[in-house]
C-alpha positions in Angstrom: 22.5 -15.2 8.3 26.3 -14.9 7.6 26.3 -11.2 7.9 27.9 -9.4 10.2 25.7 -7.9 13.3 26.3 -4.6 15.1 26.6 -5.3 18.6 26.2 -1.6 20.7 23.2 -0.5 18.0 21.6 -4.1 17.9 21.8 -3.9 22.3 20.5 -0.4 22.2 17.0 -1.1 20.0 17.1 -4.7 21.6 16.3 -6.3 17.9 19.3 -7.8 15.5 21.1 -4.4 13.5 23.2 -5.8 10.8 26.1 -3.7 9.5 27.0 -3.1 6.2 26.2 -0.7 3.3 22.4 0.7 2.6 22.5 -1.3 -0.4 23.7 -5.1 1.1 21.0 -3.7 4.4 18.2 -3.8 1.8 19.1 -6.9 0.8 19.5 -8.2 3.7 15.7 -7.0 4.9 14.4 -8.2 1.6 15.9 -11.8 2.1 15.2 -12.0 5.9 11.2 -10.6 5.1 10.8 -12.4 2.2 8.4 -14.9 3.3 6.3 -12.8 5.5 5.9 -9.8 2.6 4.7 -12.7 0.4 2.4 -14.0 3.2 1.4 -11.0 3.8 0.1 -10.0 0.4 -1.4 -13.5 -0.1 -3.3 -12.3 3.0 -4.4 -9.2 2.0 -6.1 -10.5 -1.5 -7.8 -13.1 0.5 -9.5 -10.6 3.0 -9.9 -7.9 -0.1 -12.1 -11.0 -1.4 -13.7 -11.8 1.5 -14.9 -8.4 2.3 -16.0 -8.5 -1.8 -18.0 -11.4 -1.0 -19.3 -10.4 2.2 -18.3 -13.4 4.7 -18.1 -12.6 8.0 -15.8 -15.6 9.2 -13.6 -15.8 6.0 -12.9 -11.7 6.9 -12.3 -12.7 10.8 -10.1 -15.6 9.7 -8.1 -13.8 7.5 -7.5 -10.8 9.6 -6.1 -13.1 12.4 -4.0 -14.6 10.1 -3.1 -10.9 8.9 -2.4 -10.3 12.2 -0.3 -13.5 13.2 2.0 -12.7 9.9 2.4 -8.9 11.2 3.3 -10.1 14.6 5.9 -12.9 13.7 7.7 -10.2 11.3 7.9 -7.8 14.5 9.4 -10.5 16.8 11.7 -12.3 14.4 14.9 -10.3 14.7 13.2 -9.0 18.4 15.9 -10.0 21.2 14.7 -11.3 24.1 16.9 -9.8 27.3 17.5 -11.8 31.2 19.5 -10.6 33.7 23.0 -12.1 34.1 25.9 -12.0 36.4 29.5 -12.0 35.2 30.3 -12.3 31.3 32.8 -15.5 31.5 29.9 -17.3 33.8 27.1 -16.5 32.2 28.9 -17.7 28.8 29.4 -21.0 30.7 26.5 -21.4 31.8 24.2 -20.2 28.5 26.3 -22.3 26.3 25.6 -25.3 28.6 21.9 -24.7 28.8 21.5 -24.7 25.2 23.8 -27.7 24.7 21.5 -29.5 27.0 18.3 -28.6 25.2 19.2 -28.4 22.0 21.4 -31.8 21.3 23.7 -31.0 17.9 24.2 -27.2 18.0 27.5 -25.9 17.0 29.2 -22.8 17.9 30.7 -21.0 15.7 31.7 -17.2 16.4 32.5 -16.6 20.1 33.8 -14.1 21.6 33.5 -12.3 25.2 30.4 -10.5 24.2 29.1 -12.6 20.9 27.9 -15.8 20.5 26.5 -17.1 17.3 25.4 -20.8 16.8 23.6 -22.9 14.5 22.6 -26.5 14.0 24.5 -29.1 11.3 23.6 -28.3 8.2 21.6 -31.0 6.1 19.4 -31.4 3.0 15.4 -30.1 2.9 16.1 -29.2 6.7 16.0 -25.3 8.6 19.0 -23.8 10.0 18.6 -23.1 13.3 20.6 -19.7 14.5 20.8 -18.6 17.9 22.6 -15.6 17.8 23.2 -14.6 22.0 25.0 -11.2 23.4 26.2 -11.0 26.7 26.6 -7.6 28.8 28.2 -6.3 32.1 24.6 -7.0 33.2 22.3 -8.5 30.6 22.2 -11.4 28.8 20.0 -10.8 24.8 19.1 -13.9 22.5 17.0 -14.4 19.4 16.3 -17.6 18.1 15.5 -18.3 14.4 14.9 -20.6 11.4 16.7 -20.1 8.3 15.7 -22.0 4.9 17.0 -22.1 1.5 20.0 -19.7 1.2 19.7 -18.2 4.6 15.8 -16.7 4.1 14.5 -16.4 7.6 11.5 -18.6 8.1 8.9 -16.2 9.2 5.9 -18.6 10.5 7.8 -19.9 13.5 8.8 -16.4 15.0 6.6 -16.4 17.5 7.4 -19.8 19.1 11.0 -19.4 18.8 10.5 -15.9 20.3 8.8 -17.6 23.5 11.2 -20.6 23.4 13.5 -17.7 23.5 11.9 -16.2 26.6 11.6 -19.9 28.1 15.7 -20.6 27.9 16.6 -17.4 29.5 14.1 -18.0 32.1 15.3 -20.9 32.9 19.5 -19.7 32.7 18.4 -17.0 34.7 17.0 -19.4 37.6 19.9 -21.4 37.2 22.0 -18.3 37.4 19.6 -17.8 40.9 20.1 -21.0 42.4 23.8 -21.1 41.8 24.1 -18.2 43.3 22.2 -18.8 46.3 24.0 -22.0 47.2 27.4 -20.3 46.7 
């Protein structure tokens, strides 16, 4: 997203908390829901006509799908949370993982607590942005697709929520194991 993320508030409601004024803030919601508010109405005039025209299925269709679009704009900026160890090793360790499982990423800002990567920018494709924070004692990531000027792709929110849920499964069994050998 390019904007700068507060770290203690965005820990504390466990969901991404950009900083900035009340003015870039709106913005930034408006660009980030963009797709989903769009879906969303699209939905709701589809299920307004099916309920004019009586179907039973169309209005069961489209309230799932009204449902799916609500859902994937909750868990979006949602951060996923894993227990960790130590902040250096559980850098190590994180930024390995996703090295291994996603081939092409590149960091970009790092710090103790703060890790922020993407994938190589090229033409027609998404951005992908992992942002990752590390704690004395938890490890938080969200994982997200960005299109077209940085608007957060809205329709894939709950798989990369669950791939989410999946990495830091598997860092914190590999956190486990090491661990247990040592």
């Amino acid at each position: 997203m390019n904007a700068s993320i507060d770290f203690e508030k965005s820990i504390q409601k466990e969901r991404l908390v950009y900083k900035g004024t009340m003015f870039q803030k709106i913005r930034l919601f408006i660009k980030s829901y963009f797709l989903g508010m769009l879906t969303l109405l699209v939905c709701l005039l589809l299920f307004m006509y099916m309920l004019f025209i009586g179907s039973l299925a169309g209005i069961f269709l489209t309230s799932l799908l009204l449902l799916l679009v609500i859902v994937s704009m909750i868990l979006m900026n949602k951060l996923v949370k894993a227990e960790g160890t130590g902040l250096r090793k559980d850098k190590t360790e994180i930024i390995g993982l996703l090295l291994m499982r996603f081939p092409g990423i590149l960091r970009h800002n790092c710090s103790d607590k703060f890790i922020y990567i993407t994938n190589q920018r090229r033409a027609f494709t998404p951005d992908k942005e992992i942002v990752i924070f590390l704690e004395d004692k938890y490890v938080y990531m969200n994982m997200s697709m960005a299109i077209y000027g940085n608007v957060k792709y809205v329709f894939l929110a709950i798989p990369y929520y669950i791939k989410s849920k999946l990495v830091l499964r598997s860092f914190y069994k590999k956190i486990r194991e090491s661990a247990q050998a040592a």
